[in-house]
Every structure is written in structure tokens, then in C-alpha cells.
C-alpha positions in Angstrom: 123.9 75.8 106.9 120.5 73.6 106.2 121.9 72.0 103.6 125.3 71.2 105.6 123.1 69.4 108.2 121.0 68.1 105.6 124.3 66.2 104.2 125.5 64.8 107.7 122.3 63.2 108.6 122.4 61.4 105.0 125.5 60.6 106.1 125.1 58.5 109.3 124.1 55.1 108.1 125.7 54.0 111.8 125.3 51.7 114.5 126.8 52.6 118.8 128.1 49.2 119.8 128.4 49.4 124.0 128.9 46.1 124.9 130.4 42.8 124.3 129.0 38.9 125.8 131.1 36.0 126.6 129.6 33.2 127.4 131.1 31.6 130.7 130.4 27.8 131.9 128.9 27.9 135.7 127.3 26.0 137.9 124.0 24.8 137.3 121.5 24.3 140.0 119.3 20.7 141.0 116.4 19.8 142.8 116.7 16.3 144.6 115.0 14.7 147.6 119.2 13.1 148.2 120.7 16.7 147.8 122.0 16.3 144.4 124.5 19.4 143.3 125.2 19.9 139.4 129.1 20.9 137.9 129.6 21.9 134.6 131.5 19.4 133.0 131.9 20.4 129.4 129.9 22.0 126.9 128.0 19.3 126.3 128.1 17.0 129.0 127.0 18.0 132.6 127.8 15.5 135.1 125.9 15.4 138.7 127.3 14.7 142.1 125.7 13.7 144.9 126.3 15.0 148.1 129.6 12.9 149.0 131.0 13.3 145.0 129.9 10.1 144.2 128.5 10.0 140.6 124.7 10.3 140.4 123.6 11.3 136.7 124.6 12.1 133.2 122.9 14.8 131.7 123.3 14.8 127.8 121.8 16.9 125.1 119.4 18.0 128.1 118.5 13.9 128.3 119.1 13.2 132.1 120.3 9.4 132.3 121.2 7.9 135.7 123.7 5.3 136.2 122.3 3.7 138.9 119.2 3.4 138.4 117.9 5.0 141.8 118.7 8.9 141.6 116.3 10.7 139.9 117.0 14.5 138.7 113.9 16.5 139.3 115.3 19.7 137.2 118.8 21.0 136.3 118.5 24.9 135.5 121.2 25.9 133.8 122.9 29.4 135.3 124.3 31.9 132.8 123.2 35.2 134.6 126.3 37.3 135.5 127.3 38.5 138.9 125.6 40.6 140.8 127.6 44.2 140.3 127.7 46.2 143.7 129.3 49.9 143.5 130.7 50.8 146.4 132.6 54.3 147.2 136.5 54.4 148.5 136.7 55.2 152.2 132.9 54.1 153.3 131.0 50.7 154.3 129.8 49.3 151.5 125.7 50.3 151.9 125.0 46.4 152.3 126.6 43.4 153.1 127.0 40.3 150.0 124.2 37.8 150.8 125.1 34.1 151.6 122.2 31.9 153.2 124.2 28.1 153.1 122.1 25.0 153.3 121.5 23.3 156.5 124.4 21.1 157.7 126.9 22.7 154.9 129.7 24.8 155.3 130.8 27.2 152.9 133.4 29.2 151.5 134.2 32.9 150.7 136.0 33.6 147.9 137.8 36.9 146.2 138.7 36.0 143.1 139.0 32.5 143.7 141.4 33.3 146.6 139.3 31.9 149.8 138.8 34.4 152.8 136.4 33.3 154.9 134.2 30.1 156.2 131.6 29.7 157.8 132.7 31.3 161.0 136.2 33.3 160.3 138.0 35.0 158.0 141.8 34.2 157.1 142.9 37.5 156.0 142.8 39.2 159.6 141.8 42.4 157.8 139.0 43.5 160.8 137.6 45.8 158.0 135.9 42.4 157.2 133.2 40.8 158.8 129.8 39.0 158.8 126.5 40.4 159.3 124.3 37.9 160.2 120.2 38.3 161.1 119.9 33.9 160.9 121.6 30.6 162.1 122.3 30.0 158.3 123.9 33.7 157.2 127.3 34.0 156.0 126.4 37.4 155.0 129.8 39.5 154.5 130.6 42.9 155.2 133.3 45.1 154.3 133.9 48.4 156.1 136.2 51.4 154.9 136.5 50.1 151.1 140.1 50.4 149.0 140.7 49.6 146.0 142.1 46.6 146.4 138.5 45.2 147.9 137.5 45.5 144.1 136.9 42.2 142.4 134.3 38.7 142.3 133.1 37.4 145.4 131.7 34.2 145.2 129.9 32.2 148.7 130.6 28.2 147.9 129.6 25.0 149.3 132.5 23.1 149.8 131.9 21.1 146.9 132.1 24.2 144.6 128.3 24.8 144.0 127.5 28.9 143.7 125.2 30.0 146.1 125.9 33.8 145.6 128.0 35.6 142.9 129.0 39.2 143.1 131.4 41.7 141.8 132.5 44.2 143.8 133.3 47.5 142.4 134.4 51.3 143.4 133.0 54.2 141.6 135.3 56.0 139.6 135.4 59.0 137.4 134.7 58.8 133.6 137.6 58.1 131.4 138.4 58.0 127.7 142.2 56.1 128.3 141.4 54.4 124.2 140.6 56.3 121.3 140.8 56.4 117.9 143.4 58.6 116.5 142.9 62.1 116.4 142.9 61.7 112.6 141.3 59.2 111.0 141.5 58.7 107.0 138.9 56.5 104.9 138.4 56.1 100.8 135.0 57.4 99.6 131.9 54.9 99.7 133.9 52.9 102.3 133.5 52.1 106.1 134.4 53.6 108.6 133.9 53.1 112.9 135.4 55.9 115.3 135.9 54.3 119.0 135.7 55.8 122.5 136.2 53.2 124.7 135.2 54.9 128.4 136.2 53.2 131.4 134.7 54.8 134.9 132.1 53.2 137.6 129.1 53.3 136.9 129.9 52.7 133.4 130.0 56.1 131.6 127.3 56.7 129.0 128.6 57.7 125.8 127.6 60.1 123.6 128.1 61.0 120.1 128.4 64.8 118.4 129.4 66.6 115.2 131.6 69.7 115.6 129.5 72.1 113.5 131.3 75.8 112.5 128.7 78.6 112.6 128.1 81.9 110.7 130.3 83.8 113.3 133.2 80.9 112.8 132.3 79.2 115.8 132.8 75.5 116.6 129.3 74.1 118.0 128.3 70.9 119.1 125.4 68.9 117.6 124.1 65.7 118.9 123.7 63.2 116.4 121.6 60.5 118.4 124.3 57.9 118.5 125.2 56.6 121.5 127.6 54.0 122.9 131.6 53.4 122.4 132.0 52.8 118.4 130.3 55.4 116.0 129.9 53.5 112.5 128.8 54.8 109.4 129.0 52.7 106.3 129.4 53.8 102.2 130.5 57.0 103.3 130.4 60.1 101.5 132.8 63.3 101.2 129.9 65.1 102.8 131.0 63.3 105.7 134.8 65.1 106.2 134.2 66.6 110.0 135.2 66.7 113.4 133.4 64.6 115.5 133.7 64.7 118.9 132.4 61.4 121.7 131.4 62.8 125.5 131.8 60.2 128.4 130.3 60.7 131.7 128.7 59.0 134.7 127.1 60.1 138.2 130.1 60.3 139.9 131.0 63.5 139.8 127.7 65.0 138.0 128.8 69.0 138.6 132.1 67.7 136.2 132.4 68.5 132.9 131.9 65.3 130.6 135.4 64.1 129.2 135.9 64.2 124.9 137.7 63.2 122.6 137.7 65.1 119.2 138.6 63.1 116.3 138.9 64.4 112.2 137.1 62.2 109.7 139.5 62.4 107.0 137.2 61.4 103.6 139.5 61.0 100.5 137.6 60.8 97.2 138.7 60.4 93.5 139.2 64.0 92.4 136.5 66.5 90.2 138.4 68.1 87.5 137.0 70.7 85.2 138.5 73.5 82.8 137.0 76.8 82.5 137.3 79.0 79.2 137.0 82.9 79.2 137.6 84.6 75.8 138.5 88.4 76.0 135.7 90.2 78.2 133.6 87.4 78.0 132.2 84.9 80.7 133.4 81.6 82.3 132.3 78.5 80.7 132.8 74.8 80.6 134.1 73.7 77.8 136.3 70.9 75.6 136.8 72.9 72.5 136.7 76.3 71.5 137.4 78.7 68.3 139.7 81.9 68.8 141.4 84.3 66.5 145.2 85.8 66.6 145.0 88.6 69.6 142.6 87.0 71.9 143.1 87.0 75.3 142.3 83.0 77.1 142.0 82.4 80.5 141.6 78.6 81.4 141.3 77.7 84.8 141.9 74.4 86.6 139.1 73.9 88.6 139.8 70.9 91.0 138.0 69.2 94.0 140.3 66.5 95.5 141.1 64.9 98.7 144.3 64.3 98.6 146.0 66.7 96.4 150.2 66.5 95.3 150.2 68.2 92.5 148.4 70.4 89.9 150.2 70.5 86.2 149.4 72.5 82.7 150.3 71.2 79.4 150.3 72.1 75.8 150.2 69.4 73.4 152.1 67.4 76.2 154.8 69.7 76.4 154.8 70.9 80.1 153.7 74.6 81.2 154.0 74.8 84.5 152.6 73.2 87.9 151.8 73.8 91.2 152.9 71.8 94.4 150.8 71.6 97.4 153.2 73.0 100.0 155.4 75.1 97.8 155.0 79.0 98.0 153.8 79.7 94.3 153.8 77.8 91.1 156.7 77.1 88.9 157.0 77.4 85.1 158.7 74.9 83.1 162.5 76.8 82.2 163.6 74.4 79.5 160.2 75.4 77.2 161.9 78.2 75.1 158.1 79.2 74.0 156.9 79.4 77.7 157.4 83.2 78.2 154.0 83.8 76.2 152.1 82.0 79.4 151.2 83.3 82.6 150.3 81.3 85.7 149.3 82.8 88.9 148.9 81.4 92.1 146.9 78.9 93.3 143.0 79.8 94.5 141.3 78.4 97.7 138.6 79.1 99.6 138.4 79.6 102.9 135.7 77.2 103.7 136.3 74.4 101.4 140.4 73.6 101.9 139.3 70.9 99.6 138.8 73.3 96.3 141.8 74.5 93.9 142.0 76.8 91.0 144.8 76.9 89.1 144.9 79.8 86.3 146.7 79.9 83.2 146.6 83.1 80.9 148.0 83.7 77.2 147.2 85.7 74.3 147.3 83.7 70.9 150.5 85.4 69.7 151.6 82.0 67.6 150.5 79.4 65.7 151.5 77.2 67.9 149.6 78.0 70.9 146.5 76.8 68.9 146.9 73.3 70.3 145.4 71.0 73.1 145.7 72.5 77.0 145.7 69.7 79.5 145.3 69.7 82.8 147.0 66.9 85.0 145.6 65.8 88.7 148.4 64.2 90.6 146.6 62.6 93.6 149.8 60.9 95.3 148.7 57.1 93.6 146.5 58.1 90.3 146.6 60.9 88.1 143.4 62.7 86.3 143.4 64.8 83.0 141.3 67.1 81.5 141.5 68.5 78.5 140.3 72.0 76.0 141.3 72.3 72.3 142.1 75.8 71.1 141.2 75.6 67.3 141.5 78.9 65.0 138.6 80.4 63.0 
């Protein structure tokens, strides 16, 4: 079991990706003694207003120039923070209102999702959940009671002129989700890459984390955390040691007594198959071999050993004349009829193992009767795209 756990941490070479940026043009903000308001013009060009939209300033390549001569740009900052993210729960006020302090002797606008909704003094979707909550003269601060889903979105507070004084998006806590997954197989080549996904939706955003399905001495399936966290689980130049069930929790404090939602997804490793023939003479042992010696009477066994992922078909030949195979799928092997020498061979039935669905041995038994079973015993790999041979001569003393 050590050595199982040993092989999966060898095997994570990855990296949890959670989130991805886009960079959005937006407002910038000025300093002037004339009220000067910044716009974003294009990516490289911002172009100033002054307070009645008449131009003011050019700013290029962060060089302010001015085309008049007479305004001068104290600073530009440029604004590339997102919006402020308030979670609020269906059916209750949100906890406080969205903050909008407007500059003396400017009106503003609300806007949901560039919709307008408000001014300065009343709203224009006559929805009396909405209000303003004001403490100064210069609030706009808004306030929405007995929240739906439909309050969800951006709220922005705007001079008229379109400058941002406050930026927020609105949001309603929701369970965690997995609605995007990867599929609940997933095959990759040997030494390749390889990125599982769980991409969990749910307010707050769900935390993501990453396990390996182990199965125990008492044939149990058990989770082990891995250490990865995040939507996308990637490990690169994977290995066969690999082949697992993985399994990606989601979860978030909505519900906290709630079970985490999973998805369970099979790493399917294929790998060029190990094939090996094993020799036993009479009584004798098993061993390895490419070439042996035998005498008239003795009893062979060769077996097939093979370690493949995927496997079609396993096939025995002498001297290229065709045995017998074995199908994956089929009940039992099948001799080859038109060999009118084939009666002297014996194969049995495929072996597995229980554990590793990934081994096959393939036995093929004979007692050197003839002189022509001292020949060359081949043993053909059909993998579904390549096939692998190996071979043992039988040579008489």
C-alpha cells in the first residue's frame, strides 16, 4: 500500500488553476483645480474632458500634453480594480446599502447593468423594495430590501458624464455546484499530459478540492487528499502508475452542515505493452527465456505474460503458422481449425488478477511429440493500432 502511495505522489507533477483575468478598459480618475474627468479612449490614447465635454488633454504613452495651453493635469490614476462583490441572501435586506457620495453640484446616475434606475432623487423602476439610504446632503447611497434573483448583477453610481464613482456587483449566495466536468472517463498516452476539470459554480465561490480514490486491504474505496486545489487538476509526463479514480469536492459556506458535491472521474493511462514468455520444462521452474534445448517426451509450458493498456488480442504462433488466440471479450480462447498439426497444443484460458485488470497470461502447453514442434513459438500483442512480438526457440539436444 506504501509503495501504491509512493507511486501517486511521483505522479502529480500538477498545477490547480482557479481563476482567469481579463483586462477591462475603465475610467480613470483626475485631479484638477477646473474639475477635469478622464474617459478611456483607446488603449493607448486617454483623452480628458473638462467639465462641459469640451477637450482639455491628451494623455499619450503616460506623456500628458494639453491643447490649449491652460489646463494642466495634476495626475491621471489609471483604475483596473474590479467591482466591489457584495453577497447578499434571497428574501432579506441586503446587510448594507451600495455607497455613492456625488461631487458637489453634480447629479448622478444608478445603473444595473448599464440599465439606469435611479438619479439623484428617484428611482424609475417603481419597485419600493428600492430606496436610498442617506446619512449626508451628497449620498446617493442605495438600498435594496427583500432581494430576488433578478436584483443580481453590476451596479455602477455615475456622474452624468459617465465618470465611476462606485462599482459593485451584486450577488445571491447559492449552493455549490459542479454543472461542468470532465468526462467520467478520461483516456491519455503514457508520458503525456493530462488536466481533469471541475468547474464549480455557487456564491461564495466554492473551494475546490482535489482527492485520489484509494482501495484498501478490506476492498474499500477511501479518499486521499492530494494537496491540489482549485478547478483543473494537471499533471504532466504521466506515468501508468497514474491509472485511478480521482475524485474533485466543491463546497462553500452556504450550507456548511451539506455534504460537499463530487465528481469522480477514471484516469484512463494507456501505455505501449510489456510482453514476456515464460519457459517450464517438465517439473521444473518458470523462467525467462529466448532459447531453450529439449528432448522428444518433454512436457513445455510457455506462458504469454502481457501488461497492456489497451488490449484486442493475444495470439500464439509456431514458425508463423497460427496456434490459437485469445480475444478480449470472448468467453475462452480459440484454436486455429485449419492447422491439421494443432491437436498436439493445448491452450487454456486467459489469467488475470484481480487487482491488476491490466495483466494477462496466456498459456500454451505441448509435449514434443514431432519434429516439427522444435521450431520458433511467437507470441503476438495486438494493441487495437500496433502489434508486439516476442519470441522462444525450441532447439533439440
Amino acid at each position: 500500500m506504501l509503495g501504491k502511495r509512493l507511486q501517486y505522489f511521483v505522479c502529480f507533477i500538477g498545477v490547480a488553476l482557479s481563476l482567469f483575468y481579463e483586462i477591462e478598459c475603465r475610467p480613470t480618475e483626475s485631479i484638477d483645480t477646473e474639475m477635469i474627468f478622464a474617459r478611456c479612449g483607446d488603449k493607448q490614447t486617454l483623452q480628458c474632458l473638462t467639465e462641459d465635454g469640451q477637450k482639455g488633454c491628451i494623455m499619450k504613452n503616460g506623456i500628458v500634453e494639453s491643447n490649449t495651453g491652460k489646463l494642466v493635469l495634476e495626475s491621471v490614476t489609471k483604475n483596473d480594480e474590479d467591482p466591489v462583490t457584495v453577497i447578499g441572501e434571497s428574501g432579506s435586506n441586503l446587510a448594507y446599502p451600495l455607497e455613492c457620495e456625488r461631487p458637489t453640484g453634480f447629479n448622478i446616475l444608478w445603473l444595473k447593468d448599464l440599465t439606469p434606475i435611479a438619479n439623484s432623487t428617484a428611482f424609475f423602476n417603481k419597485d419600493d423594495r428600492y430606496s436610498f439610504k442617506n446619512r449626508y446632503l451628497r449620498d446617493s447611497h442605495l438600498m435594496i430590501n427583500s432581494l430576488k434573483k433578478t436584483d443580481e448583477g453590476r451596479y455602477k453610481c455615475e456622474l452624468l458624464n459617465g465618470s465611476v464613482i462606485s462599482d459593485y456587483m451584486l450577488k445571491l449566495k447559492e449552493e455549490a455546484a459542479i454543472p461542468v466536468s470532465s468526462e467520467p472517463r478520461v483516456s491519455v498516452w503514457e508520458y503525456h499530459e493530462v488536466r481533469l476539470w471541475c468547474n464549480a459554480t455557487g456564491v461564495p465561490e466554492p473551494k475546490v478540492t482535489w482527492y485520489v480514490l484509494e482501495t484498501t486491504n478490506q476492498q474499500t474505496e477511501a479518499l486521499r487528499d492530494i494537496g491540489i486545489q482549485g478547478r483543473m487538476l494537471g499533471i504532466k509526463n504521466v506515468s501508468r502508475d497514474c491509472a485511478t479514480k480521482f475524485q474533485c469536492n466543491a463546497s462553500n459556506n452556504y450550507n456548511e452542515k451539506k455534504d460537499p458535491v463530487s465528481k469522480v472521474i477514471l484516469l484512463d493511462v494507456k501505455f505501449v505493452p510489456d510482453v514476456n514468455i515464460k519457459v517450464k520444462i517438465n517439473n521444473g521452474s518458470f523462467s525467462v527465456e529466448t532459447s531453450i534445448l529439449s528432448d522428444r517426451k518433454d512436457s513445455i509450458e510457455l506462458v504469454c505474460d502481457v501488461f497492456a493498456n489497451p488490449l484486442t488480442k493475444i495470439t500464439w504462433y509456431r514458425n508463423k503458422v497460427k496456434i490459437g488466440h485469445y480475444t478480449v471479450g470472448e468467453d475462452g480462447p480459440e484454436k486455429n481449425a485449419q492447422d491439421r498439426d494443432n491437436n498436439v497444443y493445448t491452450i487454456s484460458n486467459i489469467q488475470t488478477t484481480p487487482t491488476e485488470p491490466r495483466f494477462w497470461a496466456f498459456p500454451l502447453r505441448f509435449q514434443m511429440d514431432g519434429v516439427f514442434m522444435f521450431a520458433k513459438y511467437q507470441c503476438e500483442v495486438d494493441t487495437g493500432k500496433k502489434n508486439f512480438v516476442k519470441y522462444i526457440e525450441i532447439k533439440q539436444k
